[in-house]
N, C-alpha and C positions, 0 to 999 in steps of 0.2 A: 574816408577809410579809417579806421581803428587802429592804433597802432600798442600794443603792449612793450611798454616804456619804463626807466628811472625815473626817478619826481624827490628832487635834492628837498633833504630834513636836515635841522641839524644847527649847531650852531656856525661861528663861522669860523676857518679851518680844522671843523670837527663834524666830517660829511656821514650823515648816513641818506639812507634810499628807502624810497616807499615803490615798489613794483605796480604798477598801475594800469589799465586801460584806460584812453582818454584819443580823441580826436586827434591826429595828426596837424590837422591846422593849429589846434590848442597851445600856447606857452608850455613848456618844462612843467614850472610848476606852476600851471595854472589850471582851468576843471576837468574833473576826470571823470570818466563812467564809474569805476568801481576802483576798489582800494584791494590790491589781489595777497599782497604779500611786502617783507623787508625786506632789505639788507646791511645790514654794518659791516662795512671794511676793513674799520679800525681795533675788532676783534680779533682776536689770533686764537682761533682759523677764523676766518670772517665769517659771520653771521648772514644764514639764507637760510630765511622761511616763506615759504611758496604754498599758498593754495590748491594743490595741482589739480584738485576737481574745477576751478572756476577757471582754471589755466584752457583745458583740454575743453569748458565749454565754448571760451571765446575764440580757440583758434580753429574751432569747428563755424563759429558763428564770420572764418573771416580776415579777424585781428591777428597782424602781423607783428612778430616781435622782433624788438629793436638787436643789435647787434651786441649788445651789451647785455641783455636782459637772455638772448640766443644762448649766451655764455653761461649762464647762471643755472638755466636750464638743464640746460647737460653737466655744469659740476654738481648742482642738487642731485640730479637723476646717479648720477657717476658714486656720489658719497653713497645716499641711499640702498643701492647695491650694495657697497661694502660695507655698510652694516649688518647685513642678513646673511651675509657668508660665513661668519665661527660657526662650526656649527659643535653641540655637545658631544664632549666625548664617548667615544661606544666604549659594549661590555669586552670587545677583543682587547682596546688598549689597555685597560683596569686589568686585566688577566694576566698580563704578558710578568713573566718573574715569578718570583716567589711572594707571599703574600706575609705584610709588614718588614721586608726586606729595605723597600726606599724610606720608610718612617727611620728605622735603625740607621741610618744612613744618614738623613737629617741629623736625627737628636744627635749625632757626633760629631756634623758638622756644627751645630750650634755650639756644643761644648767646646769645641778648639776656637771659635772664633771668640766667646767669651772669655778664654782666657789667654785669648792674644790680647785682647781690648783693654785687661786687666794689667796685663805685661807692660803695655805701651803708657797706661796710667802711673802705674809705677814709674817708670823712667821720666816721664814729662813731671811726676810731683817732686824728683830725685832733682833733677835741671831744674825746677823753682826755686829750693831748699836750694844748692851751691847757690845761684845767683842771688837771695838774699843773702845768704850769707859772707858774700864779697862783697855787696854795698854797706853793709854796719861798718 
C-alpha cells in the first residue's frame, strides 16, 4: 500500500520535511516513489509547498495520507483560500464622499504629525544639552 508521508531533511535539531509517496513497509527516510512537495517548520509561518496536481493523482491511484501530511493538506487548501478572498475595491466605494476630500484630510494629517515629531526632537535635543551641560 502507498502511503503519502514526511521523510525528515535537515540538519540535526534543525528538521525540515520532504512530502513524499513511498511504500508503507519502506523506512521514514528511506526510498520513495516520487518527491511530491516541503515542508519547514522552523519558518514563521511555516513553510508548505504541495504539488497538489501530483497529490490528487496519487490519492485517486490509492495512496493514503499520513495523519501529519492529512494536516498539511487542509492548512495548504485552508491558506490558499484566504489568499483569493481581498477582492479589488469597486467603483460604489471610490464614490462614496466628496471627491479629494480624504487626500485634504491626509495632507493634514501628515502636517501635524510632522510637526509633533519636530516638537518632540526639540525637547529630546533640549534634555541632551542640560545633561551635558551638568556633567562639564
Amino acid at each position: 500500500m502507498l502511503k503519502i508521508r514526511l521523510s525528515r531533511v535537515g540538519k540535526k535539531k534543525r528538521p525540515a520535511y520532504r512530502i513524499v509517496v513511498a511504500d508503507s513497509r519502506a523506512p521514514r527516510d528511506g526510498a520513495n516513489v516520487e518527491i511530491i512537495g516541503h515542508y519547514d517548520p522552523l519558518t514563521e509561518p511555516p513553510t508548505i509547498v504541495i504539488n497538489e496536481e501530483r497529490v490528487t493523482h496519487w490519492l485517486e491511484h490509492g495512496a493514503q495520507p499520513s495523519e501529519a501530511v492529512a494536516k498539511l493538506l487542509t492548512r495548504k487548501s485552508a491558506s490558499d483560500q484566504g489568499e483569493e478572498e481581498p477582492a479589488p475595491p469597486t467603483a460604489e466605494s471610490e464614490s462614496e464622499g466628496e471627491p479629494g476630500a480624504p487626500e485634504a484630510e491626509d495632507e493634514a494629517d501628515q502636517e501635524s504629525t510632522a510637526a509633533e515629531a519636530e516638537g518632540q526632537a526639540d525637547q529630546e535635543s533640549t534634555a541632551a544639552e542640560a545633561e551635558s551641560g551638568e556633567k562639564s
